[in-house]
N, C-alpha and C positions, 0 to 999 in steps of 0.2 A: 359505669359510674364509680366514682372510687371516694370512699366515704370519708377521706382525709383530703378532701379537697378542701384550697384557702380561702377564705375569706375574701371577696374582693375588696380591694380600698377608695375604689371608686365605685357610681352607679353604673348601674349594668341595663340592659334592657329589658330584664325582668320588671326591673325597678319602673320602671315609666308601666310596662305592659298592667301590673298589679296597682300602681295606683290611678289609671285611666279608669279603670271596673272597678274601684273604691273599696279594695281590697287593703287591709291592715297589715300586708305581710312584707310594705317596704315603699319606698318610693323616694325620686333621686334627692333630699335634700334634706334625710332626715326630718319630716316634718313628722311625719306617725310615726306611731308607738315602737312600732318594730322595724327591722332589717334586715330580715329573712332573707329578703332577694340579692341580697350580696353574696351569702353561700348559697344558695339555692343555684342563683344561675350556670357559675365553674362547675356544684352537681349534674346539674341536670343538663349542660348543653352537649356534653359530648353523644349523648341518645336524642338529641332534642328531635329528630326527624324521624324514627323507630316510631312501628304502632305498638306503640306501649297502649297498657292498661291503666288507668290510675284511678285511686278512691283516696275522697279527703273526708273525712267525720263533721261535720260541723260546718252548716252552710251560711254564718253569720246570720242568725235571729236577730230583730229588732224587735220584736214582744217584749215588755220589761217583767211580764209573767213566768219567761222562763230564767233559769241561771246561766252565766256567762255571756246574756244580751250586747249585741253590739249598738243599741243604743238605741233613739228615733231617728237618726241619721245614718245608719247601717244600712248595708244592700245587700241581703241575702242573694246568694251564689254567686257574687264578688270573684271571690277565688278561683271558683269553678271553671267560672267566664275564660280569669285568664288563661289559665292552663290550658283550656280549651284554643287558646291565641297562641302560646307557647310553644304548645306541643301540636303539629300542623295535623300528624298522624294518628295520634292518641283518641283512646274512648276515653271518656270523663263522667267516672259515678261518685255519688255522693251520698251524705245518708245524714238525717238529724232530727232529734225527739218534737219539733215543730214540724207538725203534717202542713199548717198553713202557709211553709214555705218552700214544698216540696214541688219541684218544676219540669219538665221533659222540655228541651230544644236539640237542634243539631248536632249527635257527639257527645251528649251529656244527658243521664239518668240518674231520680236522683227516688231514695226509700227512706223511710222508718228505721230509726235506731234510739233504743234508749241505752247510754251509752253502759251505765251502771247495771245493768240486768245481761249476763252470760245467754238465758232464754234468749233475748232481745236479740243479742250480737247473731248466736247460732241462728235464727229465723231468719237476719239477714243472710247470712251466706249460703244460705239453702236455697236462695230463690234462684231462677236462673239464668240472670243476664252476670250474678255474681256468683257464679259456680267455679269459672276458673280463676287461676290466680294473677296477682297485683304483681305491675312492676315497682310502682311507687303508691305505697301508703301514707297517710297523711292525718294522724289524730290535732286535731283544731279546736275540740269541741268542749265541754265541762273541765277546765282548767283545774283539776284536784287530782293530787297523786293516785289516791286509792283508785278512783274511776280511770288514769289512766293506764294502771295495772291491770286491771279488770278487762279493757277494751284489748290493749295486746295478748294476752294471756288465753285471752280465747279467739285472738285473729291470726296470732304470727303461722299458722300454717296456709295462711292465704295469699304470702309474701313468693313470689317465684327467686329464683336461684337467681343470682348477683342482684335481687331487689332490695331497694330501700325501705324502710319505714320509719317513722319522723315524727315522733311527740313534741308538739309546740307549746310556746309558753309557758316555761318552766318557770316557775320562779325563786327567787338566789335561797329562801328560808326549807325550801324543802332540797337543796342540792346533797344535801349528806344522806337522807332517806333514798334518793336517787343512787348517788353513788353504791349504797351498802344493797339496792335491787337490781342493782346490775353486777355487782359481785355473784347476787345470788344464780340472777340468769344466765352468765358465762357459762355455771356450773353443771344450770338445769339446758341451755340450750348452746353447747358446742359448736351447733354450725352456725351460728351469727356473729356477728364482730360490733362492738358498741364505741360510738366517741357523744361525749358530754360536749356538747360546743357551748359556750359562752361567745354570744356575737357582741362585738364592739359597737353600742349606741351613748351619744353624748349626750342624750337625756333620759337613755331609761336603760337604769341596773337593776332593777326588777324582775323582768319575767323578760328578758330579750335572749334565753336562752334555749335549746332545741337539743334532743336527745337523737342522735342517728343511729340506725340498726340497721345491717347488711346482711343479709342471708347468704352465706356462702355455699352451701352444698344444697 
């Protein structure tokens, strides 16, 4: 996987696979929010067929009880699903502070995380179908800086060597707090390599942006 891979300018088959499972992270015609799957797919096809590991944070809630709801028309484990479709080979964990929408199918496990509690995060990774580590991580979940500092900070040792890990949703007002924490991180964690992507959408400059982190040694 190489973390400077481009943008596609066209829809890709991600793009169809994640908006078939009613997933937010792209689909071919620009109709949702976002467009993740135009970089996502150049990442991730050249492993696409490897038994990767993958964990994504955040299994789309539609509870309007909890924060960052994907609404009454959301499909919890959306994403899951696809990835699951994507990656032929891959096991598929998941994890999110709504126990109500926590599911077991073929290839895909999913547990309790509160994203903001260190305790929380540690409890997950102690269990153990999530003992070993991630090729691709994926935080999805409570959209706020702080928490997604908090989620890496106490995961990034769960990321395996040339793995990814991938905070979504950034959005344009906190890019400078972003940038001045990944100064910091170079400094505290030498073996990983950071690119800031801003994805090209022609309705949303908002939060259409994703932070990649490679683990190199």
């Amino acid at each position: 996987m190489d973390i400077n891979a481009p943008v596609s300018q066209t829809s890709t088959e991600l793009c169809f696979i994640m908006n078939y499972f009613g997933s937010d992270k792209g689909d071919p015609e620009f109709v949702k929010r976002h467009s993740y799957t135009r970089l996502y797919y150049p990442l991730f096809v050249p492993v696409r067929d490897h038994p990767l590991r993958v964990f994504e944070l955040g299994l789309g809630t539609n509870n309007p009880n909890f924060p960052s709801n994907m609404g009454a028309d959301g499909k919890p484990g959306a994403s899951l699903r696809g990835w699951k479709q994507f990656f032929p080979q891959a096991q598929i964990f998941g994890a999110d502070i709504d126990t109500g929408i926590l599911f077991q199918e073929d290839r895909i496990r999913t547990f309790y995380c509160d994203q903001g509690s260190p305790d929380a995060i540690r409890h997950l990774w102690d269990q153990e179908p999530l003992t070993e580590p991630f090729d691709i991580i994926i935080d999805d979940a409570y959209h706020v800086f702080d928490y997604n500092v908090v989620f890496f900070e106490n995961s990034w040792h769960k990321l395996a060597h040339r793995g990814i890990y991938i905070v979504e949703d950034i959005m344009y007002y906190t890019l400078d707090a972003w940038r001045e924490k990944i100064a910091q991180w170079q400094q505290q964690f030498p073996f990983f390599t950071f690119r800031l992507c801003v994805i090209p959408h022609p309705h949303n400059g908002d939060d259409n942006t994703v932070l990649i982190i490679q683990r190199t040694t």
